[in-house]
C-alpha positions as CSV (number, residue, x, y, z in Angstrom):
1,X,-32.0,-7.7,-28.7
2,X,-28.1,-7.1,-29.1
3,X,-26.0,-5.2,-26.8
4,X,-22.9,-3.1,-28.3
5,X,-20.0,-2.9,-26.1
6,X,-17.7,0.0,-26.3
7,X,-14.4,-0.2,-25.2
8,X,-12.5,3.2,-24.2
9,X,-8.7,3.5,-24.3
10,X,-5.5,6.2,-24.2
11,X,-1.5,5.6,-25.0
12,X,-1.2,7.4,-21.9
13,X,-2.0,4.8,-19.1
14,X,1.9,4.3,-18.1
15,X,2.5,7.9,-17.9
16,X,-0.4,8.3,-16.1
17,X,0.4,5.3,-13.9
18,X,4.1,7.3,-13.2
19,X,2.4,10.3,-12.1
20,X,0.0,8.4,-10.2
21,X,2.4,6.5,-8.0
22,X,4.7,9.4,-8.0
23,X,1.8,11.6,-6.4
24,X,-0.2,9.3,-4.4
25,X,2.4,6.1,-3.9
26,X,-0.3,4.4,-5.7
27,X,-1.8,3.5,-9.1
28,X,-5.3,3.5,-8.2
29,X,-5.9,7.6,-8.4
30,X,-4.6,7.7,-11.7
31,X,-6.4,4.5,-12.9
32,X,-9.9,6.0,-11.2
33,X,-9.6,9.1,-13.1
34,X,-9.0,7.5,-16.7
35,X,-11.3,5.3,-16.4
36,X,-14.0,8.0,-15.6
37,X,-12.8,10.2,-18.0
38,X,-12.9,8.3,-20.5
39,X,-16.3,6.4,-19.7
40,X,-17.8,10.1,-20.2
41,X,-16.4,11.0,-23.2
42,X,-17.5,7.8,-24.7
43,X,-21.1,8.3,-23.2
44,X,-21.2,11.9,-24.4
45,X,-20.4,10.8,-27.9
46,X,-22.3,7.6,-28.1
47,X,-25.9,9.7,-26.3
48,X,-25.2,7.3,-23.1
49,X,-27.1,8.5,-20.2
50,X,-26.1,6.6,-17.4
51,X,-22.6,5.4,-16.3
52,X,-22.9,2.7,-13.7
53,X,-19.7,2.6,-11.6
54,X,-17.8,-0.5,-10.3
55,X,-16.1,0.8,-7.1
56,X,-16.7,-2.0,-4.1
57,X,-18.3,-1.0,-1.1
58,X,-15.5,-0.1,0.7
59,X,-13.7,2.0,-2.2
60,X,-17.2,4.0,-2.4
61,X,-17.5,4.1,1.2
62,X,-14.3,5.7,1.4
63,X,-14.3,8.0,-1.5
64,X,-17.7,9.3,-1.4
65,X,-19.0,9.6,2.0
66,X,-17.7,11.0,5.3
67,X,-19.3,12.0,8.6
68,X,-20.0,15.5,7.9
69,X,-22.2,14.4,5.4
70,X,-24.5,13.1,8.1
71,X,-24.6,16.5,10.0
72,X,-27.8,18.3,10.3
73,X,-29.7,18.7,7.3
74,X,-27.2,16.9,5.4
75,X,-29.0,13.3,6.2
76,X,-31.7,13.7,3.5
77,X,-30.9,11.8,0.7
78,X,-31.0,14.5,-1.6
79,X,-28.7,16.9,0.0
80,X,-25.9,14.0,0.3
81,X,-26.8,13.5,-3.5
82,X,-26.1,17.0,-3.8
83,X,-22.6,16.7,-2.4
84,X,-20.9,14.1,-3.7
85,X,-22.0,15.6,-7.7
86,X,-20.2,18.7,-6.0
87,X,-17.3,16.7,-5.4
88,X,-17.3,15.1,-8.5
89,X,-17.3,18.2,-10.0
90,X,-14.3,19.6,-8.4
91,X,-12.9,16.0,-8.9
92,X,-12.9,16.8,-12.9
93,X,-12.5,20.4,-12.7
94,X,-9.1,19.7,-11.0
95,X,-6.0,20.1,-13.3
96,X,-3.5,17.3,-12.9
97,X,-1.4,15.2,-15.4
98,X,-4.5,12.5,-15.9
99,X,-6.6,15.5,-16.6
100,X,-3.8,17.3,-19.3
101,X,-2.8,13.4,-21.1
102,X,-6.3,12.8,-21.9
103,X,-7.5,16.3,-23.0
104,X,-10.1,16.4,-20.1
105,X,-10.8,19.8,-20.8
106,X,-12.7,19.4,-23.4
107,X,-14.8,17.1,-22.4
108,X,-15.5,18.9,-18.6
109,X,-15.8,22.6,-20.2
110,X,-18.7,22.9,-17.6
111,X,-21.1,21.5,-15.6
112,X,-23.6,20.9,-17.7
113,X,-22.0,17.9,-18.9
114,X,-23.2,16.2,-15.4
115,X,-26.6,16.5,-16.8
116,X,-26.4,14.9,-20.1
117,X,-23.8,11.9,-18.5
118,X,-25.2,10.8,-14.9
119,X,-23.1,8.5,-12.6
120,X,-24.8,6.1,-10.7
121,X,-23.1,4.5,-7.8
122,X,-23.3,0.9,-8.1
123,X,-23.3,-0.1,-5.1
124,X,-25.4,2.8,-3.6
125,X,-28.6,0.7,-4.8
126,X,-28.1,-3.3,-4.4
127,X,-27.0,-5.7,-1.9
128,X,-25.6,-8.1,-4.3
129,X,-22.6,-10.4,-3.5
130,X,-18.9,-10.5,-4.8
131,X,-19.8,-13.8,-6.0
132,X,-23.2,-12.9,-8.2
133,X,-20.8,-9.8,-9.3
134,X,-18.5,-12.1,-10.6
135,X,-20.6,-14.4,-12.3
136,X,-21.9,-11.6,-14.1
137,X,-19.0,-10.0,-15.7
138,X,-17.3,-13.7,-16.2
139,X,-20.4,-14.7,-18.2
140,X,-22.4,-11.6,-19.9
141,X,-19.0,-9.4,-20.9
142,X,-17.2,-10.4,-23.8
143,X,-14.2,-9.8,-21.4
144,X,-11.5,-12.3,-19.9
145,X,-10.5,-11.5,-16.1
146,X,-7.0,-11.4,-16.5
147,X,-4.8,-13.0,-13.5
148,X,-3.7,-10.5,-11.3
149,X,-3.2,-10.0,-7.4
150,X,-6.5,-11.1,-6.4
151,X,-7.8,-7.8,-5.3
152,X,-8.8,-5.9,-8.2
153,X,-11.2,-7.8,-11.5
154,X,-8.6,-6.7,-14.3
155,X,-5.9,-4.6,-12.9
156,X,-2.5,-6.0,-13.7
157,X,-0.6,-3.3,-12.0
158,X,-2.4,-3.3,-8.7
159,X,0.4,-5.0,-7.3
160,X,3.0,-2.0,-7.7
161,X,0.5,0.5,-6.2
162,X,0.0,-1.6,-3.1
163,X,3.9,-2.4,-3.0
164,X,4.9,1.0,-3.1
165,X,2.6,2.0,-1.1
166,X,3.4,-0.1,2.1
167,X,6.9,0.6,1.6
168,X,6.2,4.8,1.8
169,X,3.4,5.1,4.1
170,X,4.0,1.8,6.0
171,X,0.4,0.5,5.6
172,X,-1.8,-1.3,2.7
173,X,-3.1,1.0,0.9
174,X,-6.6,-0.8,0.6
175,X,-6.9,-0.5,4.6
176,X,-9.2,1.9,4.9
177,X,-11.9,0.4,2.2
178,X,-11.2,-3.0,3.6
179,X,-12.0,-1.9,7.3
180,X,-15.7,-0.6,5.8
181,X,-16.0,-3.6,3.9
182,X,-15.5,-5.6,7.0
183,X,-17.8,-3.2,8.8
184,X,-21.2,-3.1,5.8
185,X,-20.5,-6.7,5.7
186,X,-19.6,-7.5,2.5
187,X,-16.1,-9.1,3.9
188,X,-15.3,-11.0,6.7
189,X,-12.4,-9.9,8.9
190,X,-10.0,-12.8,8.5
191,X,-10.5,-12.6,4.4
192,X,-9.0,-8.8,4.6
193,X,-6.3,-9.6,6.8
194,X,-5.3,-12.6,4.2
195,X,-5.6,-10.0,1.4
196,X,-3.4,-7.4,3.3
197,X,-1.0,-9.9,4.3
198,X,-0.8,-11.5,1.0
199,X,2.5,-11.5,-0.2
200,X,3.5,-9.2,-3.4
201,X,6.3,-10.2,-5.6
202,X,8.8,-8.3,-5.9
203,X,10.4,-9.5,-9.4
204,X,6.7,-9.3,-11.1
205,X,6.9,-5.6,-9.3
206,X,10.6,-4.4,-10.8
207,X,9.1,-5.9,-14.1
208,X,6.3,-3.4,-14.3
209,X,8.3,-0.7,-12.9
210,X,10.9,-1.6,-15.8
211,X,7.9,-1.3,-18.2
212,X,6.6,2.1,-17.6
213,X,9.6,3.2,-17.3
214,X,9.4,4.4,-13.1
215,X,12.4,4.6,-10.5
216,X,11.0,3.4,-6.9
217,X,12.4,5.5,-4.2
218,X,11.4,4.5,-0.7
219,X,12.0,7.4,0.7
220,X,9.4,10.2,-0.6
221,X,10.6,12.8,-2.7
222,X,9.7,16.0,-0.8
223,X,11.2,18.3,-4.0
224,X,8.9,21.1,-4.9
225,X,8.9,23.7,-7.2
226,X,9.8,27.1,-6.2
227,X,9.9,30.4,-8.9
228,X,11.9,33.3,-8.0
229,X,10.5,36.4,-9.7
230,X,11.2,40.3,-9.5
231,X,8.5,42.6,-7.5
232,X,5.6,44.3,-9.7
233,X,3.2,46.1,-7.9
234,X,0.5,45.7,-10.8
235,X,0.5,41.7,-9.7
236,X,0.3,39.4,-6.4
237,X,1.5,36.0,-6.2
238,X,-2.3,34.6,-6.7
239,X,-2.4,36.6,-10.1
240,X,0.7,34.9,-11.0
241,X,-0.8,31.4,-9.8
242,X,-4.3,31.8,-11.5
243,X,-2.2,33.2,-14.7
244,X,0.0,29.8,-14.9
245,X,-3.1,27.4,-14.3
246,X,-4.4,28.7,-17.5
247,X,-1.7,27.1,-19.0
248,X,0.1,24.7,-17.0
249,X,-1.0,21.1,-14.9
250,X,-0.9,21.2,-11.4
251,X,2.2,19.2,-10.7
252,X,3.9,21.9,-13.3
253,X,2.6,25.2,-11.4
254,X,5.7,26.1,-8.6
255,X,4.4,25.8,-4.8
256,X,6.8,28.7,-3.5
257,X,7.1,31.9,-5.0
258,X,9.9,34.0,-3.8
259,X,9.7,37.7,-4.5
260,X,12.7,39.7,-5.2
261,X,13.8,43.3,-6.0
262,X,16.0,41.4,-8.3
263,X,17.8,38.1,-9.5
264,X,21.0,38.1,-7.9
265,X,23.5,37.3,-10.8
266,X,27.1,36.2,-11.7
267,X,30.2,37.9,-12.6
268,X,29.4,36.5,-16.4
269,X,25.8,38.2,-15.7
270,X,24.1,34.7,-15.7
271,X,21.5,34.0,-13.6
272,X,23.4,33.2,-9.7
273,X,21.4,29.3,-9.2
274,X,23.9,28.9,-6.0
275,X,22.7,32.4,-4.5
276,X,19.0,31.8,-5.2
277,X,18.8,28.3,-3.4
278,X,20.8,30.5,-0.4
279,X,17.8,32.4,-0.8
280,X,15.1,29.5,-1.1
281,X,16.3,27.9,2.6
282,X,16.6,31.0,4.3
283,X,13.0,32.2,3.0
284,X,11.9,28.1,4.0
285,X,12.8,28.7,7.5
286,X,10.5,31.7,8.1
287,X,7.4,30.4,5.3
288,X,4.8,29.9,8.4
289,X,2.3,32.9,8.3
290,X,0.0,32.5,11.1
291,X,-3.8,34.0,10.7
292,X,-4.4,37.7,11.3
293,X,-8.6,37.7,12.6
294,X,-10.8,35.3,13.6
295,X,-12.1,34.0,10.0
296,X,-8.7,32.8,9.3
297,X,-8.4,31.1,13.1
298,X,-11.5,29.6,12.4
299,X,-10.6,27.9,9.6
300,X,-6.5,26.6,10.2
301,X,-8.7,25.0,12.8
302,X,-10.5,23.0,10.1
303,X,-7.4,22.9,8.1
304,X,-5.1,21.4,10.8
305,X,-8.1,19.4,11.5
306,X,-8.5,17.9,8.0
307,X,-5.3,17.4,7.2
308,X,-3.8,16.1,10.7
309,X,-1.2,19.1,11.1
310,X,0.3,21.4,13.1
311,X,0.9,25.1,12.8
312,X,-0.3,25.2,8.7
313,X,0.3,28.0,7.2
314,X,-2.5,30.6,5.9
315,X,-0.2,31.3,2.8
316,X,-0.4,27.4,1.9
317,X,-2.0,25.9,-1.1
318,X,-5.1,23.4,-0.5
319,X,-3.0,21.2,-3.4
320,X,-0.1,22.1,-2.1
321,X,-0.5,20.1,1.3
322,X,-2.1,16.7,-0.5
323,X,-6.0,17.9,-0.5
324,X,-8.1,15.8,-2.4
325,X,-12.0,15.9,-2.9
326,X,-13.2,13.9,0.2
327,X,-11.3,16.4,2.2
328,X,-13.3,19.1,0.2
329,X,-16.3,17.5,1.2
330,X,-15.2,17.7,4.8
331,X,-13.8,21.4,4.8
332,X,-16.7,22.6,3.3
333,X,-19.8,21.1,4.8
334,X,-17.7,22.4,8.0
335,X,-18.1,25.5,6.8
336,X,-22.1,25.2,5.9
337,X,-22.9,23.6,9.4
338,X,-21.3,26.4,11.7
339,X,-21.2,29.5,10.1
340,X,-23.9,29.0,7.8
341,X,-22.5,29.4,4.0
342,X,-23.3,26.9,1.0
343,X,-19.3,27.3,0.0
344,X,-18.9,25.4,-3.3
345,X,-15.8,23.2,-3.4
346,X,-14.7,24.8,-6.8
347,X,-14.6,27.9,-4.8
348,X,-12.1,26.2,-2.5
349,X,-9.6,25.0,-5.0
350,X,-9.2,28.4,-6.8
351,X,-9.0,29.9,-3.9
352,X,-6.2,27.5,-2.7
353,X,-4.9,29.2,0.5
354,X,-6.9,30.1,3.9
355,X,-6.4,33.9,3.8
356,X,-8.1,33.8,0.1
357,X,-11.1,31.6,1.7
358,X,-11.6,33.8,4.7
359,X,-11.8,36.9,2.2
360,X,-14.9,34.6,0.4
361,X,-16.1,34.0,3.7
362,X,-15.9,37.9,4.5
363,X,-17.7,39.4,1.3
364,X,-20.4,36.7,1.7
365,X,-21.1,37.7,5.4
366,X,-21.1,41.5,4.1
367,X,-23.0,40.5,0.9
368,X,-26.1,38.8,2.6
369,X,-26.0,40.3,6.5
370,X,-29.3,41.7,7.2
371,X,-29.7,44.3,10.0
């Protein structure tokens, strides 16, 4: 019997690639995300059940499982199941540029599309080696592994991400998945040293870069977007948040809002840009809000925890400060193991800030507290 293979593909990959490495200093979240994206719009379409991911056994290690997950009755199979599909979920649900260039939306308009497409985690259910993986895609794909860096079977650009990477953060950005691939055995330590050590070439690197048309920076851009608008006691700075997100990506929503009785303006009667940055710093300075009860204690705890920071702020956005699902996963079975409450992580990300959190956390206790 024949086999049909599909191939997915979007015009947006070096855009996506931009945002990716602007983001993340890396190409891999972006990459990830297409190439999920994509695989279940194709599946959906084509009546595809299953989609068997590739990720090696470091990457899923990494991504997919963390030691909260092993807490109490987490440890059935099941229940960890259960969790990572939530993350998944939030993964998806989350609006970003990958999300907004491919249309995600219409393929994730809820969640009962992780019933008719299932993922299953390749390397969740064999022990085979690098080598037998290999020999399988080389010889049963009509598909030519392209040369690349070594590290990745058919990304070109890997080399940029990992480049970028170690010049902003200072480290490999495959360290972490490496040391678990070291530890489950599937590497031995000297072959991830050589890959970390390997050396990148910087030419083929400012030839990519020159391609998708990026600027490399070393230092980090720590610009964000602030929006100054006039008082209106009909609306809070969440309404105007949750308003925007119904129209706007992420990265294009502002992470400050400054509230003013009103925009301070020229002679001309333009719009005064000098007076409002004035404004911006001096608001900057005094932007730490510190919790006002116990809830909100409770969890900057697991915040600064999380996160690995100091004094954060229960006005700050769970975007806003770099969260990503696996830190969903670990702020929220947190939450299940001491004070009892099933949160889920979609719950979390519209919620954004601690004080909005704690006021979930509050109804439920007044919801369900029997006498």
């Amino acid at each position: 019997m024949g086999v049909d293979h599909i191939f997915g593909e979007t015009d947006a990959m070096n855009a996506i690639f931009v945002d990716s490495l602007q983001t993340y200093n890396n190409v891999c979240n972006g990459c990830f995300k297409t190439i999920y994206t994509l695989s279940t719009k194709i599946a959906l379409e084509k009546n595809i059940p299953f989609i068997v991911t590739g990720l090696s056994r470091g990457q899923f290690f990494e991504t997919r499982l963390t030691e909260d997950l092993f807490l109490g009755e987490s440890k059935e199979l099941q229940n960890i199941d259960n969790v990572i599909l939530e993350a998944r979920k939030a993964y998806h649900h989350s609006k970003d540029k990958t999300n907004n260039l491919l249309k995600a939306d219409t393929i994730f308009t809820d969640d009962s599309i992780f019933e008719k497409v299932k993922f299953i985690d390749f390397y969740r259910y064999t022990d085979v080696t690098l080598s037998e993986m290999m020999t399988y895609l080389n010889t049963k794909l009509p598909w030519s592994r392209p040369t690349d860096t070594g590290r990745s079977t058919n990304c070109l650009i890997n080399e940029v991400g990992i480049h970028i990477h170690k010049k902003r953060e200072g480290y490999h950005n495959y360290a972490f998945p490496y040391s678990w691939d070291v530890r489950i055995g599937h590497k031995t330590r000297e072959e991830t040293i050589d890959e970390i050590n390997e050396d990148i070439s910087e030419g083929n690197v400012n030839k990519i870069l020159k391609e998708i048309n990026y600027t490399f920076e070393t230092e980090k851009n720590n610009e964000y977007l602030t929006a100054y608008i006039v008082k209106n006691n009909n609306s809070t700075k969440d309404d105007l948040k949750t308003h925007l997100k119904k129209y706007l990506p992420e990265g294009c929503i502002p992470q400050k809002f400054n509230e003013l009785d009103e925009l301070p303006l020229t002679q001309n009667g333009k719009i005064d840009v000098k007076a409002l940055k004035e404004i911006s710093e001096e608001n900057t300075k005094n932007i730490y809000v510190a919790p006002s009860n116990e809830i909100e204690e409770y969890l900057v705890g697991i915040w600064e925890d999380v996160f690995s920071r100091k004094q954060i702020s229960v006005q700050d956005g769970f975007l806003e400060l770099g969260g990503h699902s696996l830190m969903l996963i670990k702020i929220a079975s947190r939450i299940k193991e001491n004070l009892k409450i099933d949160m889920p992580f979609t719950e979390i990300l519209d919620r954004s800030t601690i004080v909005n959190v704690a006021t979930y956390i509050e109804d439920y206790i007044k919801t369900n507290l029997i006498d």
